[in-house]
N, C-alpha and C positions, 0 to 999 in steps of 0.2 A: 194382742197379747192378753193372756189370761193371767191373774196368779190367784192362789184358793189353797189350803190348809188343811184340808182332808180330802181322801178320795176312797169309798170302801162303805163299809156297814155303818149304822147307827153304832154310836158310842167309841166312835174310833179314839177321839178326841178327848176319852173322859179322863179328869187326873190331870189335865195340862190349864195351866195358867192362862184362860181366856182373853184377861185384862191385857198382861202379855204379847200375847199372841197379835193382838188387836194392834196394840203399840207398833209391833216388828212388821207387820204388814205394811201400817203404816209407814214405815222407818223403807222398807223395802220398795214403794211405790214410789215414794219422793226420789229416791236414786234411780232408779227406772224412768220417770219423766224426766227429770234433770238430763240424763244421760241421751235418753231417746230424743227428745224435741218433740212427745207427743203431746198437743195439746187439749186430748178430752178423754175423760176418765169415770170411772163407775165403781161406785164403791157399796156392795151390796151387805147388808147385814148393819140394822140400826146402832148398834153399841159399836162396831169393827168402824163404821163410818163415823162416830165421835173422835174416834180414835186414830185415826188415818187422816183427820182434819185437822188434828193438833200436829201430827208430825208433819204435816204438809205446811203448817206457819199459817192455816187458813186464816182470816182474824175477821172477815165476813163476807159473803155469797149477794150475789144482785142476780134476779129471774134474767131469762135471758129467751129459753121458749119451755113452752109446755111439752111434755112428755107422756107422762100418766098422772093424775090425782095424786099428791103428795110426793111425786117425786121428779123434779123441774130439773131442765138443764139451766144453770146459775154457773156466772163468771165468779173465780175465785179472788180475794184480795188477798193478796198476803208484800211480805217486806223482800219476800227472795223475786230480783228482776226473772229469772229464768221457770218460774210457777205463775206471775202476776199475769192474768188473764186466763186462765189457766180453766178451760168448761169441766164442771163436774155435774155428776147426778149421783146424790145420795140415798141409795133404793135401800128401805125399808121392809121384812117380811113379803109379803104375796104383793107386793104392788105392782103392777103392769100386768096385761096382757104377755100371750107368749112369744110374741117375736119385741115384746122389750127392749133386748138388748141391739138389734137390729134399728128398730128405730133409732136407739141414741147413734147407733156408726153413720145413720142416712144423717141425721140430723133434723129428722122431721116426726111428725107425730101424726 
């Protein structure tokens, strides 16, 4: 499952409440795994990933394996039973190679 917030030309996005935006993604993922029972997740875009970790209730991440350079798969802590253990990778700008997101599905690096 994907979700993403634009799709189209540079500047699609201008004029819209980033902060926002960030929030509701977040707000939308947490109902998504809740719902799913999927337990690993990728949250790409450094500021969207602050943001998607407070609505997740994240309250702190423990390494779990490598992935790429700054961007580890980590078990989630949080107070919601149905998130607690919960694998994330929080990708930042250009980090990973191009089959990235491949890796995190295999689980391996």
């Amino acid at each position: 499952m994907l979700l993403y917030s634009a799709l189209g030309p540079d500047g699609v996005n201008d004029g819209i409440d980033r902060e926002q935006l960030a929030t509701n993604m977040g707000a939308l993922l947490k109902d998504v795994l809740r719902r799913s029972g999927v337990k690993r997740g990728v949250v790409a875009g450094g500021d969207t990933a602050s943001h998607a970790g407070r609505q997740l209730g994240v309250h702190a991440l423990t390494f779990a394996a490598p992935i790429a350079p700054g961007a580890p798969l980590c078990r989630a802590h949080t107070d919601d039973p149905a998130l607690q253990g919960l694998e994330l990778v929080f990708k930042g700008g250009q980090v990973g190679r191009d089959d990235f997101f491949e890796t995190v599905l295999g689980g391996h690096s």
